[in-house]
CHARMM-style PDB file with segment names, atoms N, HN, CA, C and O in Angstrom:
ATOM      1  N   UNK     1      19.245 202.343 270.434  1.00  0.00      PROA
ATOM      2  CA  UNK     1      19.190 202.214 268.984  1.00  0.00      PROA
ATOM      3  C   UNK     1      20.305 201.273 268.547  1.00  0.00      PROA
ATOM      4  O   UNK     1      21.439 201.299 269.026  1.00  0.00      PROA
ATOM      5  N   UNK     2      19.924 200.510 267.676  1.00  0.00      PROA
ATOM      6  HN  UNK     2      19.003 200.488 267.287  1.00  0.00      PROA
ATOM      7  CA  UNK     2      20.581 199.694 267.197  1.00  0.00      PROA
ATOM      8  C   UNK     2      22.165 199.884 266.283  1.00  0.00      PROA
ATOM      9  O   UNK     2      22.571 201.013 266.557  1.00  0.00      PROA
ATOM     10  N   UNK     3      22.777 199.450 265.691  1.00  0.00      PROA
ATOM     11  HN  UNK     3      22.448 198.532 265.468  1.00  0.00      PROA
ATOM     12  CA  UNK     3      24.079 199.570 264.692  1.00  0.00      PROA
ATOM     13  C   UNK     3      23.304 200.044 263.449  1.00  0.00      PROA
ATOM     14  O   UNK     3      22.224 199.500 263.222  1.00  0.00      PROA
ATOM     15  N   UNK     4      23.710 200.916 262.702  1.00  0.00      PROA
ATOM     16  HN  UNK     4      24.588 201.358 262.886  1.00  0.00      PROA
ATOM     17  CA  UNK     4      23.339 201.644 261.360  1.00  0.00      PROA
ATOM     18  C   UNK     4      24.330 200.628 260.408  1.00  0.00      PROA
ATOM     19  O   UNK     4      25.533 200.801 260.211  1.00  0.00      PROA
ATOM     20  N   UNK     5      23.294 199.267 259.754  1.00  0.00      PROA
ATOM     21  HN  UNK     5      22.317 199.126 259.914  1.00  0.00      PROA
ATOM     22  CA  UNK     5      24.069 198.692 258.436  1.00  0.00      PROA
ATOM     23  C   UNK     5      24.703 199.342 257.594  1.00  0.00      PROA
ATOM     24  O   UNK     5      24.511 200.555 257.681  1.00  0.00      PROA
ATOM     25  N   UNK     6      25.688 198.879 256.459  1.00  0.00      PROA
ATOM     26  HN  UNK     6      25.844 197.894 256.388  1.00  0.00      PROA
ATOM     27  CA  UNK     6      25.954 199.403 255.804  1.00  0.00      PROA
ATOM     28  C   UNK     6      24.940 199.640 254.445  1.00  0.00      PROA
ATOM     29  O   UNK     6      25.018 200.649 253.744  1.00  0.00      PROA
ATOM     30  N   UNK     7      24.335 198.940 254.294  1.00  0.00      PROA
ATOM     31  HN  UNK     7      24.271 198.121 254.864  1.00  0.00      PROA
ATOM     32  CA  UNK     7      22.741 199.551 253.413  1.00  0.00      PROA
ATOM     33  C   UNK     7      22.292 200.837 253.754  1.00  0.00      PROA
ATOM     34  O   UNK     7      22.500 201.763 252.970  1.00  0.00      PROA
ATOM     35  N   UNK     8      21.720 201.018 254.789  1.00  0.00      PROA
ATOM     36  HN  UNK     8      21.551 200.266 255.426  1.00  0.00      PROA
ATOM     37  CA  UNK     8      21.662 202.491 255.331  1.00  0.00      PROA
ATOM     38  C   UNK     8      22.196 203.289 255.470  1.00  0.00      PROA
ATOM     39  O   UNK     8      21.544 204.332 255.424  1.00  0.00      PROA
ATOM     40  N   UNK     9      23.591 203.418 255.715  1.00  0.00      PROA
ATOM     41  HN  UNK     9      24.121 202.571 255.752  1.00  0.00      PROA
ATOM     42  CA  UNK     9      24.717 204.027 255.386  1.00  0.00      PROA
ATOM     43  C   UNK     9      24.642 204.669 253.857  1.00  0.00      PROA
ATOM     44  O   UNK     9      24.523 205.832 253.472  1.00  0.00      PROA
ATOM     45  N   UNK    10      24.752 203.532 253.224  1.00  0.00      PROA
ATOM     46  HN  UNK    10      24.849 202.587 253.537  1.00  0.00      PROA
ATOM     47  CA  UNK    10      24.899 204.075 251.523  1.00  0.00      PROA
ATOM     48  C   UNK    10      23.356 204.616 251.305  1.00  0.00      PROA
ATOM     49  O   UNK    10      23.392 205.696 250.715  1.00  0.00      PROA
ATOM     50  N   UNK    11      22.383 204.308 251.522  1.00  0.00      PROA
ATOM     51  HN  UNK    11      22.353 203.431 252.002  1.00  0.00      PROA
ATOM     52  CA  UNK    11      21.239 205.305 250.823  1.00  0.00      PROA
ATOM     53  C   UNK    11      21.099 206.665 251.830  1.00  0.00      PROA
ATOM     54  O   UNK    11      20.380 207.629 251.566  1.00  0.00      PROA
ATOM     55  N   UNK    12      21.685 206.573 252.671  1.00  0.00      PROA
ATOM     56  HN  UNK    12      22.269 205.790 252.886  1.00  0.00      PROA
ATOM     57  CA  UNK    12      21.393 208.124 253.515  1.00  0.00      PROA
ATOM     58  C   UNK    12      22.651 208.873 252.568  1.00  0.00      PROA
ATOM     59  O   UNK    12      22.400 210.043 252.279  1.00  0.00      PROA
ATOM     60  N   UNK    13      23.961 208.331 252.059  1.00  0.00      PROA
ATOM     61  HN  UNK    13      24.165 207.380 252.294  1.00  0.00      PROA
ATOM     62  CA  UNK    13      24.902 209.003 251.393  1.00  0.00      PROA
ATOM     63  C   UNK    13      24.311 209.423 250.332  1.00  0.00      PROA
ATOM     64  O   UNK    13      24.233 210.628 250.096  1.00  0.00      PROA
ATOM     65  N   UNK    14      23.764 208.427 249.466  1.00  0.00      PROA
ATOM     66  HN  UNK    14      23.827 207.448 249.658  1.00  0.00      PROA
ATOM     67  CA  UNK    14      23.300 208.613 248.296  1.00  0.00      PROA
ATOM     68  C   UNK    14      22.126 209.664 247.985  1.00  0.00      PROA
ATOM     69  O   UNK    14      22.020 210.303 246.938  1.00  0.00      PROA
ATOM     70  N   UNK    15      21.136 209.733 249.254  1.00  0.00      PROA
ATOM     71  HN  UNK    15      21.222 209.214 250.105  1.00  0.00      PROA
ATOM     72  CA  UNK    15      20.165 210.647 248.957  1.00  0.00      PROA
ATOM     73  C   UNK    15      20.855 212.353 249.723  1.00  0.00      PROA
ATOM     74  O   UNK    15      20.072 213.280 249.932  1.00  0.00      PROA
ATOM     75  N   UNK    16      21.994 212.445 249.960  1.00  0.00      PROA
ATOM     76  HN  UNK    16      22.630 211.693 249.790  1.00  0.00      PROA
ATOM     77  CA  UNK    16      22.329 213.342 250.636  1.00  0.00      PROA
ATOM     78  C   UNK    16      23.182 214.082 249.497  1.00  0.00      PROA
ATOM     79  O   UNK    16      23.197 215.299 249.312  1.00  0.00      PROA
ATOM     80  N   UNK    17      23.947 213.035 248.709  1.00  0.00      PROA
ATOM     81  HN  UNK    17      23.935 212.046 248.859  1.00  0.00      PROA
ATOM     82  CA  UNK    17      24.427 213.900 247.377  1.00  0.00      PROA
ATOM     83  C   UNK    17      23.127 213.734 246.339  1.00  0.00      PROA
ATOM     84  O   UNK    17      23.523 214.172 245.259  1.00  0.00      PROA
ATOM     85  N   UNK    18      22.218 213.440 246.253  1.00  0.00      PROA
ATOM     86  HN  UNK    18      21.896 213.084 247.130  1.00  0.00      PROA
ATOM     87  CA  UNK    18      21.601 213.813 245.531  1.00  0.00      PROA
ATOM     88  C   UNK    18      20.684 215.231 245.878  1.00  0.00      PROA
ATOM     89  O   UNK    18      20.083 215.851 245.001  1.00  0.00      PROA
ATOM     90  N   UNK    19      20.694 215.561 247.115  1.00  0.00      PROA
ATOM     91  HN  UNK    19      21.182 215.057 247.827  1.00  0.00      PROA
ATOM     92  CA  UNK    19      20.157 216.653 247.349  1.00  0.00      PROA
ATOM     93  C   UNK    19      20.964 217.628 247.126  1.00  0.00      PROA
ATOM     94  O   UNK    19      20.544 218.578 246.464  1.00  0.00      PROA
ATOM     95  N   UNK    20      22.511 217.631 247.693  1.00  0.00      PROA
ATOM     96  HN  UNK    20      22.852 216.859 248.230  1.00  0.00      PROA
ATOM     97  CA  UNK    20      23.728 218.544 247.419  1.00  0.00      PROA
ATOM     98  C   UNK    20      23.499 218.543 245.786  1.00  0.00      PROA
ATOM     99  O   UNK    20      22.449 219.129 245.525  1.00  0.00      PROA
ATOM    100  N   UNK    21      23.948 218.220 245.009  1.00  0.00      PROA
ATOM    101  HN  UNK    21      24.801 217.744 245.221  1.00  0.00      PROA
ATOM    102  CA  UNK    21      23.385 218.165 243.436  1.00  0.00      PROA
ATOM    103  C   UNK    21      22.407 218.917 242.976  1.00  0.00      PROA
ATOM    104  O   UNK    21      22.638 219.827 242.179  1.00  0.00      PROA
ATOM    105  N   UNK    22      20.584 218.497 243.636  1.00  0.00      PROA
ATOM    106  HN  UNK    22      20.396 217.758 244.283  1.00  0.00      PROA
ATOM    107  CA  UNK    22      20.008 219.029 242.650  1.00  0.00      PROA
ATOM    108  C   UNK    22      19.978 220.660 243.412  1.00  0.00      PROA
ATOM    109  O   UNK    22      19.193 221.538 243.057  1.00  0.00      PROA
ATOM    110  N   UNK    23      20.912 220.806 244.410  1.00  0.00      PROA
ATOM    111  HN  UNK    23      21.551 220.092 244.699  1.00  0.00      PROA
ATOM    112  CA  UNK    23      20.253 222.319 245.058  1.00  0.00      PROA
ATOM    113  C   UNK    23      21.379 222.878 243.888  1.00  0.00      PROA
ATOM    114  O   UNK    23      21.117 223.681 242.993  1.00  0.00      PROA
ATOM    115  N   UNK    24      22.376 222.388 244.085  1.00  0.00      PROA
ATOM    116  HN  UNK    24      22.589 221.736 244.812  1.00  0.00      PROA
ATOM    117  CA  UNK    24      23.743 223.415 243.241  1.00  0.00      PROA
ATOM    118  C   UNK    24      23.091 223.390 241.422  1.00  0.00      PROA
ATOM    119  O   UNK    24      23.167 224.381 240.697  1.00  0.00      PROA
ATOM    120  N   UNK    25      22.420 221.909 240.930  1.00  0.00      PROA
ATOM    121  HN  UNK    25      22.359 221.103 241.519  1.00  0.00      PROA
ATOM    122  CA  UNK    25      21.919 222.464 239.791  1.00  0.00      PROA
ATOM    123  C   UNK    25      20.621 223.099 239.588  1.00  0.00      PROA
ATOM    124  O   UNK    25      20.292 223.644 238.534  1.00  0.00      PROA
ATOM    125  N   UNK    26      19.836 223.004 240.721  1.00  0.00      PROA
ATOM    126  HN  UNK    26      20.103 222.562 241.577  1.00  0.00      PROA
ATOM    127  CA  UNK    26      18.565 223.364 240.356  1.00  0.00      PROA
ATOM    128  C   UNK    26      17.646 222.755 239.368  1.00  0.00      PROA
ATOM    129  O   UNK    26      17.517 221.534 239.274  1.00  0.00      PROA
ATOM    130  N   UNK    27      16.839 223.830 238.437  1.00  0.00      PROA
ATOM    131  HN  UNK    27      16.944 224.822 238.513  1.00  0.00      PROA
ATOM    132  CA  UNK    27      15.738 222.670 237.300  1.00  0.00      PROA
ATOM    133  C   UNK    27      16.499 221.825 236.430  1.00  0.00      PROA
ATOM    134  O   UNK    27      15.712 221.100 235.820  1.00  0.00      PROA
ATOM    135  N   UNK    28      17.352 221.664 236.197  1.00  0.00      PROA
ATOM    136  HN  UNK    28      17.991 222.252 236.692  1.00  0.00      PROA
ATOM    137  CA  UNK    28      18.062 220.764 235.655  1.00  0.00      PROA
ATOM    138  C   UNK    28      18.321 219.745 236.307  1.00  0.00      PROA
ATOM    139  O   UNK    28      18.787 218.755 235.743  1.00  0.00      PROA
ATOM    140  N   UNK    29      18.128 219.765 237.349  1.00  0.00      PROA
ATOM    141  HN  UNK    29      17.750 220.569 237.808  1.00  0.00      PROA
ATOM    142  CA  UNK    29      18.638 218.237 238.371  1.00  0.00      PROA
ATOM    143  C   UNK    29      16.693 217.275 238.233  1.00  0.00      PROA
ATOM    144  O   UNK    29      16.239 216.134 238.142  1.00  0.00      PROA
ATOM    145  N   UNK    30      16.244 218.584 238.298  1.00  0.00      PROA
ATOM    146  HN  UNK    30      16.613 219.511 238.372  1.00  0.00      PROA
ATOM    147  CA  UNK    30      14.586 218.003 238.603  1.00  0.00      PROA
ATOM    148  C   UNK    30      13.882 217.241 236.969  1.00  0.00      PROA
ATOM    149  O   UNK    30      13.218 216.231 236.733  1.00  0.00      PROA
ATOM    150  N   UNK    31      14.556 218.546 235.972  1.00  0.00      PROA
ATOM    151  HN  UNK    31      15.094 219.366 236.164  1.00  0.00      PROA
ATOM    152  CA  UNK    31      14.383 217.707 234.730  1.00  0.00      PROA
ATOM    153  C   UNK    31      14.757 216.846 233.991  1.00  0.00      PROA
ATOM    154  O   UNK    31      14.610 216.883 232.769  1.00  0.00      PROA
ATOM    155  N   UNK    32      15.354 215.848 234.689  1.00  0.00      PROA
ATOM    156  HN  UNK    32      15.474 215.818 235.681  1.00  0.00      PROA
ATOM    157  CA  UNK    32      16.565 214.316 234.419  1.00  0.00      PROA
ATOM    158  C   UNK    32      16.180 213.962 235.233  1.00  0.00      PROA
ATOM    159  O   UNK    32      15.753 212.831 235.003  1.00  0.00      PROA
ATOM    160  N   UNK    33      15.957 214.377 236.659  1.00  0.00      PROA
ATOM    161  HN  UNK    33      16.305 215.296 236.846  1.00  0.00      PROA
ATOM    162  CA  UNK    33      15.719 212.957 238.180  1.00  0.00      PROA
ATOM    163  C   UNK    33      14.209 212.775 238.361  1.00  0.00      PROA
ATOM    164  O   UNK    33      13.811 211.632 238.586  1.00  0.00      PROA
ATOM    165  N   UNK    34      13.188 213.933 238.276  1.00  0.00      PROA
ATOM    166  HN  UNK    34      13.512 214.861 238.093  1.00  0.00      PROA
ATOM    167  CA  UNK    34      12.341 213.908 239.181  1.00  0.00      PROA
ATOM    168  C   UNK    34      11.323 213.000 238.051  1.00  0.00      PROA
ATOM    169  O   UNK    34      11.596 212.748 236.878  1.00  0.00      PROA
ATOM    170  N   UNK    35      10.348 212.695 238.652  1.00  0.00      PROA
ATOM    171  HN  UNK    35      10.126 212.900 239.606  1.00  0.00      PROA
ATOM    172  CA  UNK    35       9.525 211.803 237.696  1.00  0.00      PROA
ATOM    173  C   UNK    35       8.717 212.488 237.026  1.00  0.00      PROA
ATOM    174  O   UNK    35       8.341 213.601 237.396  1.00  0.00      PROA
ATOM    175  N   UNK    36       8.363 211.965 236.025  1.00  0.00      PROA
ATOM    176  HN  UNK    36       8.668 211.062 235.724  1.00  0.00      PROA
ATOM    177  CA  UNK    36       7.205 212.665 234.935  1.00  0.00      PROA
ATOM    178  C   UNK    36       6.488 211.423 234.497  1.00  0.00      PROA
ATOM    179  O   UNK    36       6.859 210.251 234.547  1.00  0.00      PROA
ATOM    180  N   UNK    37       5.216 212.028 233.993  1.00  0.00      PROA
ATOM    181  HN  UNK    37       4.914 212.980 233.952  1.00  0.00      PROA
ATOM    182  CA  UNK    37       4.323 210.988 233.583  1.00  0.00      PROA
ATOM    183  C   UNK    37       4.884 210.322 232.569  1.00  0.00      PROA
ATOM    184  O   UNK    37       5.963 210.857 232.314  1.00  0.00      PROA
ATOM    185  N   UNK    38       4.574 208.993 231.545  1.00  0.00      PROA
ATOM    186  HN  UNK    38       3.698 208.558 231.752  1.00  0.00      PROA
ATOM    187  CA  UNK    38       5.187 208.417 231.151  1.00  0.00      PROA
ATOM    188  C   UNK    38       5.214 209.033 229.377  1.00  0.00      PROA
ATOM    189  O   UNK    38       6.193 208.886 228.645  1.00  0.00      PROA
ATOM    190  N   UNK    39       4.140 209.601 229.029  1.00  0.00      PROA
ATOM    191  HN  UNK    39       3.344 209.720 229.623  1.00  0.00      PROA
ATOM    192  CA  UNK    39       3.660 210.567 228.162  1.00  0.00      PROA
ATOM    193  C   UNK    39       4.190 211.346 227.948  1.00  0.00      PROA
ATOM    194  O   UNK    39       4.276 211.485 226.728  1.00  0.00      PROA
ATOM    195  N   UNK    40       4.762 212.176 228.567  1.00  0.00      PROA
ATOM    196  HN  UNK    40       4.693 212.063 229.558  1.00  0.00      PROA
ATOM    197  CA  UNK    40       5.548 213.579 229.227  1.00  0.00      PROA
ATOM    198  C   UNK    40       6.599 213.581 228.145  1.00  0.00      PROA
ATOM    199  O   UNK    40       7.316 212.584 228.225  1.00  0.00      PROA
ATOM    200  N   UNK    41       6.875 214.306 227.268  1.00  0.00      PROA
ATOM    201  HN  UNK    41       6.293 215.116 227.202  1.00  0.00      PROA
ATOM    202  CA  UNK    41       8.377 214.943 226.495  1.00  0.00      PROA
ATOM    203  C   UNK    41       9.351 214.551 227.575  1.00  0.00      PROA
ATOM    204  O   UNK    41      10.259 213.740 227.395  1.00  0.00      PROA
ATOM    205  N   UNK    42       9.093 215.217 228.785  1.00  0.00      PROA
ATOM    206  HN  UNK    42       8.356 215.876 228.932  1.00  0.00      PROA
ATOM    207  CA  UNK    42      10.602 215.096 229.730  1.00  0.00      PROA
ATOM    208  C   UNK    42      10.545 213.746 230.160  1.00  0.00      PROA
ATOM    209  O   UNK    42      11.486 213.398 230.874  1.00  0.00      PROA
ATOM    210  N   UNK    43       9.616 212.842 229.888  1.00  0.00      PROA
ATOM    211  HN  UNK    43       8.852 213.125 229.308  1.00  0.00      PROA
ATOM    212  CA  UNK    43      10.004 211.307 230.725  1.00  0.00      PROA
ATOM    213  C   UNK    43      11.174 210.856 230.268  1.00  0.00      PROA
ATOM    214  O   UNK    43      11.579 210.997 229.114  1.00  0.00      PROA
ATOM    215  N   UNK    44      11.816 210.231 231.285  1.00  0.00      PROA
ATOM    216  HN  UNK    44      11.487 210.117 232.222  1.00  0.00      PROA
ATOM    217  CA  UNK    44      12.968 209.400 230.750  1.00  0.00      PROA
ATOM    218  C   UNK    44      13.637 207.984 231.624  1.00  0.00      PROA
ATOM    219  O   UNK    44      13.920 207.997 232.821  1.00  0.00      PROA
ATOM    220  N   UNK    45      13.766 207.028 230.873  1.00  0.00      PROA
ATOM    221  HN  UNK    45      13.536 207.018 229.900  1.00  0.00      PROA
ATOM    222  CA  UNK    45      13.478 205.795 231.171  1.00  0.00      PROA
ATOM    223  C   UNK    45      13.842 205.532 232.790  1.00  0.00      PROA
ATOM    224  O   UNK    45      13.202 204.822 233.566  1.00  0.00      PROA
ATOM    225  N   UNK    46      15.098 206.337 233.086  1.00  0.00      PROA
ATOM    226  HN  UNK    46      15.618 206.913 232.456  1.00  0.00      PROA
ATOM    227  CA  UNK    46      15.567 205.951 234.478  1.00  0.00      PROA
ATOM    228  C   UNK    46      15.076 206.485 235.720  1.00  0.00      PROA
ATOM    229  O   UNK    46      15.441 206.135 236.842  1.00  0.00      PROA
ATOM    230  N   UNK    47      13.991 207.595 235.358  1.00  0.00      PROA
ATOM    231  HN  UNK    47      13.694 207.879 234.446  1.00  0.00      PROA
ATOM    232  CA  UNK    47      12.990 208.821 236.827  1.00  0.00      PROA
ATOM    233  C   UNK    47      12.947 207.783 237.692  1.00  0.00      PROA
ATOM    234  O   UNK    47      13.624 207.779 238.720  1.00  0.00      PROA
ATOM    235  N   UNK    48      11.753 206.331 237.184  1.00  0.00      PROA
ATOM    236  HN  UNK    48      11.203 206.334 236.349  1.00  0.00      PROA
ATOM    237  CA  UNK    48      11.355 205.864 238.409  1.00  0.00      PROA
ATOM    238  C   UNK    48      12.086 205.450 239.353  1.00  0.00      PROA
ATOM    239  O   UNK    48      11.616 205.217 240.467  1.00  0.00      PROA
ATOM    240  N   UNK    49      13.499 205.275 239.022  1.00  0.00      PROA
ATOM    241  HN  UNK    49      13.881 205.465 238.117  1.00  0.00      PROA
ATOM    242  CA  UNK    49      14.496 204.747 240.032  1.00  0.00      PROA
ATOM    243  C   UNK    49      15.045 206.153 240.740  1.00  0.00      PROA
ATOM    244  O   UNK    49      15.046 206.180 241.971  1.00  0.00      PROA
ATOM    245  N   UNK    50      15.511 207.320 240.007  1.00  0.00      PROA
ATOM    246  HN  UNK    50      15.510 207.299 239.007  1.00  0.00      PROA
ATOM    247  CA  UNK    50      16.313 208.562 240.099  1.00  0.00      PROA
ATOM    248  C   UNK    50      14.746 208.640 241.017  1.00  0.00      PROA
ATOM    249  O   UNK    50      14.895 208.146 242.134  1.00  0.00      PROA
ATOM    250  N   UNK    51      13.756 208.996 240.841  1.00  0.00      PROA
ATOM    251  HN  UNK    51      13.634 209.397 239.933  1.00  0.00      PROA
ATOM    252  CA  UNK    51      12.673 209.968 241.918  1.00  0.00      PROA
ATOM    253  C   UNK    51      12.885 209.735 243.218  1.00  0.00      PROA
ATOM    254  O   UNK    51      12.907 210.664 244.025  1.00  0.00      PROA
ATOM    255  N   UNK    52      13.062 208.487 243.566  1.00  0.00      PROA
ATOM    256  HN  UNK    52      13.044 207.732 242.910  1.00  0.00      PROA
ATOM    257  CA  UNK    52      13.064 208.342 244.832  1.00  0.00      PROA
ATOM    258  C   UNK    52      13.942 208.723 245.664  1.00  0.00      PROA
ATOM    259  O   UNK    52      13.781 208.578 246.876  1.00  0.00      PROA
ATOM    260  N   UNK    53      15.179 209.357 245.049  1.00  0.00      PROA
ATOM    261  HN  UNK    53      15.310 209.475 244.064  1.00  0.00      PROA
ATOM    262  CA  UNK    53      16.619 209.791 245.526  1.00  0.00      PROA
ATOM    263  C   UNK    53      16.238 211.597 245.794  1.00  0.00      PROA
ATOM    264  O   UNK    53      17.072 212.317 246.342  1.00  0.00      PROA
ATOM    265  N   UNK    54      14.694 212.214 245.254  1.00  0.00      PROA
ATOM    266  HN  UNK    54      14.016 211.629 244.809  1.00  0.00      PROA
ATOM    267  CA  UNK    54      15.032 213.544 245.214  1.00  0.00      PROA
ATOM    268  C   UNK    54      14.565 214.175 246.358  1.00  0.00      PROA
ATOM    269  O   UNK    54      14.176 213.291 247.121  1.00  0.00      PROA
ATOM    270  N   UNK    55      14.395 215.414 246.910  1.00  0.00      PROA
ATOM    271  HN  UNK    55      14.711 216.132 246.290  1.00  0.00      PROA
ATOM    272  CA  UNK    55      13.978 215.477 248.194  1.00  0.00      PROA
ATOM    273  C   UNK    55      13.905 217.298 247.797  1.00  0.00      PROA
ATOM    274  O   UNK    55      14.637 218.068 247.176  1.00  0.00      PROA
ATOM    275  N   UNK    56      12.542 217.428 248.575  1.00  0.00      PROA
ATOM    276  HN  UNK    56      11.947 216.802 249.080  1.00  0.00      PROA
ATOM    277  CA  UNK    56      12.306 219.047 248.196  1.00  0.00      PROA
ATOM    278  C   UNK    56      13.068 219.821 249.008  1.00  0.00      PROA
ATOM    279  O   UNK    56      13.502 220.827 248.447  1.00  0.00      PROA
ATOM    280  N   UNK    57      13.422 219.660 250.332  1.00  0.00      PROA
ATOM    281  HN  UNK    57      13.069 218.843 250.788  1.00  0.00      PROA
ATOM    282  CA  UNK    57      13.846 220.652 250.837  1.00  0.00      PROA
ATOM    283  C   UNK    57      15.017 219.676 252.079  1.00  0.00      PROA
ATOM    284  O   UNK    57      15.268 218.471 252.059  1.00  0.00      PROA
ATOM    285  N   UNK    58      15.494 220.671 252.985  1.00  0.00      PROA
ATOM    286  HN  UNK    58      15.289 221.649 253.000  1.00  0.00      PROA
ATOM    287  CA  UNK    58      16.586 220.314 253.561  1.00  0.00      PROA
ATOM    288  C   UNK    58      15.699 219.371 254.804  1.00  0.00      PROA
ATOM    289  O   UNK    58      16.134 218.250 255.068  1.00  0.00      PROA
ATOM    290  N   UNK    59      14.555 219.850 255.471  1.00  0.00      PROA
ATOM    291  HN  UNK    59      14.202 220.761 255.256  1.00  0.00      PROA
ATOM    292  CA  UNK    59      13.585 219.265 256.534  1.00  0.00      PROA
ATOM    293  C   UNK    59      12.951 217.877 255.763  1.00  0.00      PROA
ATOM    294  O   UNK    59      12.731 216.791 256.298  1.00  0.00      PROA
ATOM    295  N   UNK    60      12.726 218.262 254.320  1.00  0.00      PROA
ATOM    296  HN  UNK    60      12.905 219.144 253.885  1.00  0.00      PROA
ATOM    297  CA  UNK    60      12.299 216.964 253.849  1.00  0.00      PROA
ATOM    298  C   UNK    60      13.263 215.677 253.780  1.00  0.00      PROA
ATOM    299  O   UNK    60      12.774 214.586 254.072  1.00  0.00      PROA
ATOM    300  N   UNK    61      14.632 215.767 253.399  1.00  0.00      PROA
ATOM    301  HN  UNK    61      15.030 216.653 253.162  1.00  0.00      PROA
ATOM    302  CA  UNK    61      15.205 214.936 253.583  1.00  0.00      PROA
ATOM    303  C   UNK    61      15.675 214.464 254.868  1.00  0.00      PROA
ATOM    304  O   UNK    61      15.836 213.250 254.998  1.00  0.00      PROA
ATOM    305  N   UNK    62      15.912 215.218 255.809  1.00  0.00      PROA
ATOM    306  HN  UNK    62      15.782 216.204 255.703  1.00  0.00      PROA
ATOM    307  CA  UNK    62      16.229 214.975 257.017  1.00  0.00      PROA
ATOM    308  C   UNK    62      14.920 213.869 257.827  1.00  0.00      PROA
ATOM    309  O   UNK    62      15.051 212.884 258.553  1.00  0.00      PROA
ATOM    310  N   UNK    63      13.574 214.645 257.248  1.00  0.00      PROA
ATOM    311  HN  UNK    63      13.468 215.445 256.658  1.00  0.00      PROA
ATOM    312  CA  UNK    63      12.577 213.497 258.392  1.00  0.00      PROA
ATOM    313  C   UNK    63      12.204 212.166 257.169  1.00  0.00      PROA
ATOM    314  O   UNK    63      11.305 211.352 257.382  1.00  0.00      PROA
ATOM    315  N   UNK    64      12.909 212.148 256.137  1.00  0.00      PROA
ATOM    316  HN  UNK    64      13.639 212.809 255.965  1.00  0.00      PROA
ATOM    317  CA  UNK    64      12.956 210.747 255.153  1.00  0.00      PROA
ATOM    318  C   UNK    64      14.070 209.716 255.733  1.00  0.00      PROA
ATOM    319  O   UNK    64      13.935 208.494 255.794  1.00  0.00      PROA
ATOM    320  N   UNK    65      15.580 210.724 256.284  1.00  0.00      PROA
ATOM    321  HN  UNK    65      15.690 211.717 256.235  1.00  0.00      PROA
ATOM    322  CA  UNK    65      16.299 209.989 256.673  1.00  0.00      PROA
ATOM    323  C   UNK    65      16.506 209.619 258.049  1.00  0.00      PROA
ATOM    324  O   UNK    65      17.441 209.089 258.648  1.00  0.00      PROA
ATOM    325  N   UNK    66      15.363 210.049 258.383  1.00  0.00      PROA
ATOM    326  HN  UNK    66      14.603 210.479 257.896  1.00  0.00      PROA
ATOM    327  CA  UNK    66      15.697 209.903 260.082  1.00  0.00      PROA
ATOM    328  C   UNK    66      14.210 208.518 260.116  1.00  0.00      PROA
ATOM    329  O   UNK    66      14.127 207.862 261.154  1.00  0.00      PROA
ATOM    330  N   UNK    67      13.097 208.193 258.870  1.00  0.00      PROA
ATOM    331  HN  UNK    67      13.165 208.726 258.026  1.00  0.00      PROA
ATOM    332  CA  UNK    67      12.539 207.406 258.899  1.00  0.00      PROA
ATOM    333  C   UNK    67      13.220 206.146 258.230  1.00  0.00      PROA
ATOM    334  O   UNK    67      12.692 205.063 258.484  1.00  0.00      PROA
ATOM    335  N   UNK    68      14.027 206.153 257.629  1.00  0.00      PROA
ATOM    336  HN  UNK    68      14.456 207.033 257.422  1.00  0.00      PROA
ATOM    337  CA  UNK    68      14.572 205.298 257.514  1.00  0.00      PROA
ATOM    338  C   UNK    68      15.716 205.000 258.512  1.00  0.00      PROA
ATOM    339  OT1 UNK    68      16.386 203.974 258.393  1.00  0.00      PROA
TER     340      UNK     68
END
């Protein structure tokens, strides 16, 4: 296996406190990050970027970061 860039570095950090985060806040982390339709009361302008950072469970992030 190759050298782990520093790009990869920072989004495995980044999606790793975002999981530490939304577990310690719970629905509050999901109702600011996670995406909603665009219609939606809870939409808010920044989801589509914040969604991709969220991760349901501890196995889910692990086989996201082990695909990347």
């Amino acid at each position: 296996m190759g050298r782990i860039s520093e790009t990869i570095k920072a989004l495995i950090i980044i999606n790793v406190i975002f999981f530490i985060g939304s577990s310690f806040l719970g629905d509050v982390a999901y109702k600011l990050f996670a995406l909603f339709y665009f219609e939606n009361p809870n939409f808010q302008y920044w989801q589509p970027l914040t969604h991709m950072f969220m991760h349901a469970d501890l196995g889910h992030l692990f086989f996201n970061m082990f695909a990347v």
